[in-house]
C-alpha angles and dihedrals in degrees: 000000000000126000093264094049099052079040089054082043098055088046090057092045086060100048082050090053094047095041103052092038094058096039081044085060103039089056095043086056100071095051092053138199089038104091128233121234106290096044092051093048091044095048081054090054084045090051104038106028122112122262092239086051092053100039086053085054092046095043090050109038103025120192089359094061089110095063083044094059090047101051087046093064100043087056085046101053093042099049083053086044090061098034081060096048099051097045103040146018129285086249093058089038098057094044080056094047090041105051090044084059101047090044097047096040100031083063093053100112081217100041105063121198099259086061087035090050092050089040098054097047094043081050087045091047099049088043087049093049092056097038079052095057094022099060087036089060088042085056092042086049097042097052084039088057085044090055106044085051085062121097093212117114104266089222085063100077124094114280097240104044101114115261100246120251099264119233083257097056085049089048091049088054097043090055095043095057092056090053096050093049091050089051085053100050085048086048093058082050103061091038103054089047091061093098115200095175091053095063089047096049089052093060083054118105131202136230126267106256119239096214108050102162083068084067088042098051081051100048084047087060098046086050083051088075092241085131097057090056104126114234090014126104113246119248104237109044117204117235082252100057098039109121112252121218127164147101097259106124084187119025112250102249096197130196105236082196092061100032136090143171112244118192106185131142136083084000126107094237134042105227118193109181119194116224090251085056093057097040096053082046099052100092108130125088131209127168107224147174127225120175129177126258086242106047115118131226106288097010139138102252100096135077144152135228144190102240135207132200148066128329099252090216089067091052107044078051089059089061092033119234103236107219099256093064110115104164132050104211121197121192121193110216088239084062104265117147140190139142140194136198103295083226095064096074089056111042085091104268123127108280111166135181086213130207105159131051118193094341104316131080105273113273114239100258084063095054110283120221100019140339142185108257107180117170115231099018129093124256094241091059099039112355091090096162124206080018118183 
């Protein structure tokens, strides 16, 4: 193989991989929340990276560390993509490819192996198709570049040996492959944007609260003109507004018809709660601020609002704690864990199971349909969103 072809190789090995990636995501996207190659691979760098790996993100890119995440492992895949196609064959390529995807999808709590197996082998066959045209350019072009080194009269050769791909036609390829894989991308993007469970959520309605002078001390507060205080965060943050900080590359968008709360464990009882049940019980009310563990002196990463839910302690009675339990544990159905002390949801702070937030149910980028909200402890270790 000469230096041009492996280079023209290499080159084919890129447009696969992007190719694949982005059709990968744009067909992902319509069977959301299961997610498409690259943000299975990068939730598995989330997961299994070292702490030293993901503080180094975090320190150089800030709150843009997830796209840049994402676009790491895109150049990633695509530099080993073309190293793969330059040193060994497209049957050895697309095991490699394939076994990356299962692996990396397959492990997605909301991805499940029968969608990771047919994901995989729709991302393999895309990324086949285009090693298949794309090596046998490389092999038109090649044996193009060898006969015009040749010093022998063109109009010599037999009439029916096959004119060579010229370098253009490969080029073409080569950069219709990339726009197609960009419309694509575009394309997840959209699609993934197209929220059905949002529609749904905002046709939802809260309880009443049974403590409403809790919502009126607030409002008091809010008349005071606290709000209007320049360079000071309002106290009372919109949804909207509300800092955003987790691990979700794609924000869980969860079925309330299908979902429940299950509290099991070291406690007498199983208990399993549907989302009506939870929303008829939520009926208490409790303004608190949570800020993030990295947020600086005078940063942004702080806010108050006004919560809505049940008390976490009523319904951990209802289970009943059995003494030896030390840890509350809180898993996200997207995979997320964390835990805190049992005794802090019931030494009398606010320690909510929360539905509502300001008055709504609580949007999807907050935790929809229900979230952890403790007073006084920091959201890595209490604040799970779309917790099941």
């Amino acid at each position: 193989m000469t230096h041009n072809e492996r280079f023209y190789r290499m080159a084919v090995g890129v447009v696969a991989a992007l190719l694949s990636l982005a059709l990968g995501e744009l067909v992902a996207a319509f069977f959301q929340p299961r997610p498409g190659p690259v943000i299975a691979v990068a939730n598995r760098v989330i997961e299994y990276a070292p702490n030293w790996f993901i503080e180094l993100g975090k320190s150089l890119f800030q709150l843009s560390d997830k796209p840049a995440l994402i676009v790491g492992t895109v150049l990633l895949t695509v530099v080993f993509a073309a190293a793969l196609n330059s040193r060994f064959s497209t049957k050895r390529w697309l095991v490699v490819f394939f076994a990356i995807a299962l692996l990396s999808i397959g492990s997605d709590p909301q991805a499940g192996w029968i969608f990771a197996i047919a994901m995989s082998l729709f991302v393999c066959g895309v990324a086949s198709a285009c090693l298949s045209l794309g090596n046998a350019m490389v092999r038109s072009v090649a044996a193009g570049e060898a006969a015009s080194s040749e010093s022998e009269d063109v109009a010599k050769r037999p009439a029916e040996t096959v004119p060579p791909l010229s370098r253009r036609g490969f080029l073409t390829f080569l950069g219709g492959g990339v726009v197609l894989a960009g419309l694509s991308a575009i394309g997840a993007n959209a699609a993934r944007g197209l929220r059905a469970v949002d529609e749904k959520r905002r046709q939802l309605f809260l309880s009443a609260p049974k403590n409403p002078e809790v919502q009126t001390a607030v409002d008091e507060v809010v008349a005071s003109g606290i709000n209007q205080t320049p360079n000071l965060t309002p106290y009372v943050v919109p949804a909207d507004d509300f800092y955003l900080i987790d691990t979700a590359l794609i924000k869980p968008q969860v079925d309330v018809d299908n979902w429940s709360l299950t509290i099991k464990g070291l406690v007498n009882q199983e208990m399993s709660y549907t989302y009506a049940e939870l929303l008829e019980r939520s009926t208490t009310i409790a303004p608190v601020t949570l800020s993030c563990v990295s947020n600086p002196v005078g940063g942004e990463l702080v806010g108050n609002a006004v919560w809505q839910g049940i008390p976490l302690s009523e319904l951990l009675d209802e289970a009943g704690v059995l003494p030896e339990a030390e840890q509350l544990a809180s898993r996200s159905v997207d995979g997320w864990t964390c835990g805190f002390p049992i005794e802090r949801a019931f030494d009398g702070r606010t320690a909510l199971l929360a539905v509502g937030m300001n008055g709504e149910p609580l949007t999807i980028d907050h935790g929809f349909p229900a979230r952890l909200v403790v007073s006084g402890l920091y959201g890595y270790v209490s604040a799970t969103k779309w917790i099941s």
